[in-house]
C-alpha positions in Angstrom: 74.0 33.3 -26.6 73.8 29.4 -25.9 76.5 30.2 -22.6 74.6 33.0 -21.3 71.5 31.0 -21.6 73.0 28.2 -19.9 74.3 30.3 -17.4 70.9 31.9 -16.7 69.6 28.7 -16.0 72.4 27.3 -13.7 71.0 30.8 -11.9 67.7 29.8 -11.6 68.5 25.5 -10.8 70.5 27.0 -7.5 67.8 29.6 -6.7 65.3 27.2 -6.6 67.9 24.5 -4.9 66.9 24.9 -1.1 63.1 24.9 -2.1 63.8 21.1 -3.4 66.2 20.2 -1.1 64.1 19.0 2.1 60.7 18.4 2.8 58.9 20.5 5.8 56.4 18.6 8.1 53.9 20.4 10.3 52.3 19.1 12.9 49.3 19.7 14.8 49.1 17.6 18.3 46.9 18.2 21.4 48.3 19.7 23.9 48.6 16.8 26.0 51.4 15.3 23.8 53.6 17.8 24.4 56.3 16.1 26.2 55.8 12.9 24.6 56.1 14.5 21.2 58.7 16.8 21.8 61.1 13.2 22.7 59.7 11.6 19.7 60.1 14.5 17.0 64.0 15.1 18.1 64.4 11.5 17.8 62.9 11.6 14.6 64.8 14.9 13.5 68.1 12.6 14.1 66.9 10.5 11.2 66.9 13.1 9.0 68.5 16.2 9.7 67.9 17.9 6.2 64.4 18.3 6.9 62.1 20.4 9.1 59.9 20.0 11.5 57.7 22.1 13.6 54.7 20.9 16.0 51.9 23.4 16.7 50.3 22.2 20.2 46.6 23.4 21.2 43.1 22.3 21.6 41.7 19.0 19.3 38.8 20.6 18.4 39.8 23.9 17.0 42.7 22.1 15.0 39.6 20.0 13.3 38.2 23.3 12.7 41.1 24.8 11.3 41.9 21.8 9.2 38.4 22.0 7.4 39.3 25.9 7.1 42.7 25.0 5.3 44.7 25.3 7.8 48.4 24.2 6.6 48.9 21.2 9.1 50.2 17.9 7.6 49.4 15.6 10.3 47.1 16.4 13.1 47.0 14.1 16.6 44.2 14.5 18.4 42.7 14.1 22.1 39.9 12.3 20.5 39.7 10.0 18.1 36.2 11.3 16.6 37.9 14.2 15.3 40.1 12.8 12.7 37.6 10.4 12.0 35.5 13.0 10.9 37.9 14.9 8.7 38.4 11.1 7.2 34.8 10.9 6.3 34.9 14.2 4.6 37.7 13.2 2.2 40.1 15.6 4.1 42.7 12.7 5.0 45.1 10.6 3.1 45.8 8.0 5.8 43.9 6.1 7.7 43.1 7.3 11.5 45.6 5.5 13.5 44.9 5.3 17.0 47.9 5.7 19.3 46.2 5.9 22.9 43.5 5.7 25.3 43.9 8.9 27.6 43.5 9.2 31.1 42.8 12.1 33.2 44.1 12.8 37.1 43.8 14.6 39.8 46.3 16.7 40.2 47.8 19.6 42.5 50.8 21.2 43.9 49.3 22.4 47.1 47.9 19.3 48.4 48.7 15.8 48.3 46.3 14.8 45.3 47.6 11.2 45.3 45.3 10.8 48.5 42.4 12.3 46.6 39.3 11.1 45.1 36.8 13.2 43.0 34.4 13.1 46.0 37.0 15.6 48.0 36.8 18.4 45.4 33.4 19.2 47.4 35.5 20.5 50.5 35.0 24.4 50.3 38.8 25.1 51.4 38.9 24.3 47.6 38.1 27.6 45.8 39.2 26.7 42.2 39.0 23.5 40.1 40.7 24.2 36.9 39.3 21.2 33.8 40.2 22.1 30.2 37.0 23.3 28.0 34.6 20.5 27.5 33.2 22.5 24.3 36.3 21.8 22.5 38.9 19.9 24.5 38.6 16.1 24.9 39.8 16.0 28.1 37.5 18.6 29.9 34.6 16.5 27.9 35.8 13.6 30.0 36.0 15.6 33.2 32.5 17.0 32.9 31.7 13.6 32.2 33.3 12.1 35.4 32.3 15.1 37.2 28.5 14.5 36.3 28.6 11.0 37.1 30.2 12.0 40.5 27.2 13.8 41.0 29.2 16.9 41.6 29.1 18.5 37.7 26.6 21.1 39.2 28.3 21.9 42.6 31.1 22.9 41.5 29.8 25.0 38.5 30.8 28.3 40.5 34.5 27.1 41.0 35.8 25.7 37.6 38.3 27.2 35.8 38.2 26.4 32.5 41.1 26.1 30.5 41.2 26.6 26.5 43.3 23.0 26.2 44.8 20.7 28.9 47.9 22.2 28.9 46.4 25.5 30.0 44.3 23.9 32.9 48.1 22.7 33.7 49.0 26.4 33.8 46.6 27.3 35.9 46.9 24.6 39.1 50.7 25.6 38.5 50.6 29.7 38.7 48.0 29.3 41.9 44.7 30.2 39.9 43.5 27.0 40.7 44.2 25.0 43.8 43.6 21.3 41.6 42.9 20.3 38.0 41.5 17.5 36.4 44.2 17.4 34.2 46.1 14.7 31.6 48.3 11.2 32.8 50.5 12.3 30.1 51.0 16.1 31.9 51.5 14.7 35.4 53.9 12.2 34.9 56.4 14.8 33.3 59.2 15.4 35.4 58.1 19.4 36.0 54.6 18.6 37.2 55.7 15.2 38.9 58.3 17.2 41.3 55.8 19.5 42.0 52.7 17.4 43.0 51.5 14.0 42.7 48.6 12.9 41.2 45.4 10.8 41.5 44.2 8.4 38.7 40.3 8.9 37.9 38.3 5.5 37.7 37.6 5.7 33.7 34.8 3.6 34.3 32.9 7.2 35.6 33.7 8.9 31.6 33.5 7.4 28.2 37.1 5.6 26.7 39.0 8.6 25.3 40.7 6.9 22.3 43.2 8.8 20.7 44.3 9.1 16.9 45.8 10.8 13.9 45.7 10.7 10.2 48.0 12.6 7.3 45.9 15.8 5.9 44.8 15.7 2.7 47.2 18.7 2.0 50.2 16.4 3.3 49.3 13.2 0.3 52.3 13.8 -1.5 54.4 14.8 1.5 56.7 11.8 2.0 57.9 13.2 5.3 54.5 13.4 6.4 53.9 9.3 5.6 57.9 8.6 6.7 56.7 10.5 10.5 53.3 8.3 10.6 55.3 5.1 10.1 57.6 6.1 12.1 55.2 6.3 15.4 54.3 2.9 15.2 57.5 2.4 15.9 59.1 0.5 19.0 60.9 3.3 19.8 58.3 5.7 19.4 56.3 3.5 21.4 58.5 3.4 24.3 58.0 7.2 24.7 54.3 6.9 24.7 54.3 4.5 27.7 56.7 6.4 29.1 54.0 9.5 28.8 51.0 7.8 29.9 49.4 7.1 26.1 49.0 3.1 25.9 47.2 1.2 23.4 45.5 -2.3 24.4 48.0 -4.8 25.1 50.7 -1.9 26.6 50.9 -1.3 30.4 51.2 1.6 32.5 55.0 2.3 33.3 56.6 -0.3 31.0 
């Protein structure tokens, strides 16, 4: 009786094996870091091969409303740094926010030579669509509206924006044709398939307010040791070189370095 017992429970102890063998981290990142992230998370992956990793990309806002739904995320980068800070404040974090940018947004096109724009040309009518992301829940398009309004062009263009449910979908669009520019991210233009397409205008940030950037560990991800092994990880140099690489400086980094 003792063997089969023992034997029952070797059954069990290798059943449950894989369950205990590796931690999984999920990840919930605005769309604009997806080519900055993707760099980072295989380097990271190298590290430690055992364990899994997935990144969900989409729109900062509805991931903060998903995360105060329960949304199974373990740490969450956003477009805006309000977002996490706000989960923070309502006990949903067990980090502290981190920033790990200030975005910039471009003009951007592979029709025209957008490098030669300003915002002032998007009021030539041979321009029939202007694709910005969202402003009601995408950082980005908030800052476009922004720079748009102070432009004093917000309500000109009303009847030719396309608006795109994240930044990476206002991308989409000036690539497929449906748009014939986008205010889109630094971060999206200066990755080799947009940049051999079309080159790109910086907009002054003085016209929008800063767009920090940050992230925190969920609440759901406190005992995750992936999750805090990723966020140490991003402060890292090489993490940080990606970022640069990508557009996403903090204070003290430069552009293209």
């Amino acid at each position: 009786m003792k063997t089969l017992k023992s034997f029952l429970l070797s059954l069990l102890l290798l059943a449950s094996a894989p369950l205990m063998a590796a931690d999984k981290l999920t990840i919930a990142a605005a769309a604009d870091l997806k080519f900055a992230m993707e760099e980072i998370v295989a380097a990271f992956r190298q590290a430690h091969p055992a364990e899994t990793v997935e990144t969900i990309y989409g729109s900062s806002g509805k991931f903060h409303t998903q995360i105060q739904q329960g949304a199974p995320f373990d740490l969450y980068f956003s477009a805006d740094i309000k977002y996490p800070q706000m989960l923070a404040q309502e006990g949903l974090a067990a980090s502290a926010v981190k920033p790990y940018a200030f975005g910039r947004i471009v003009l951007w096109s592979q029709s025209r030579d957008a490098s030669k724009m300003t915002l002032a040309d998007l009021a030539d009518p041979s321009i029939r669509k202007i694709a910005i992301a969202n402003p009601k829940h995408a950082p980005y398009g908030k800052r476009a509206e922004e720079a748009l309004r102070s432009a004093s062009l917000w309500d000109k263009l009303q009847d030719r924006l396309v608006l795109g449910e994240n930044i990476a979908q206002t991308a989409q669009f000036v690539q497929t044709g449906n748009a014939d520019i986008g205010i889109i991210a630094l971060a999206l233009a200066l990755n080799q398939e947009l940049a051999s397409k079309g080159g790109y205008a910086l907009i002054d940030d003085k016209l929008h307010q800063p767009l920090e950037q940050g992230f925190i560990v969920t609440k759901r991800a406190a005992d995750n040791a992936l999750a805090k092994q990723f966020a140490d990880y991003m402060g890292s140099a090489e993490a940080r070189r990606v970022m640069v690489k990508y557009g996403f400086v903090l204070p003290g980094e430069t552009l293209g370095k």
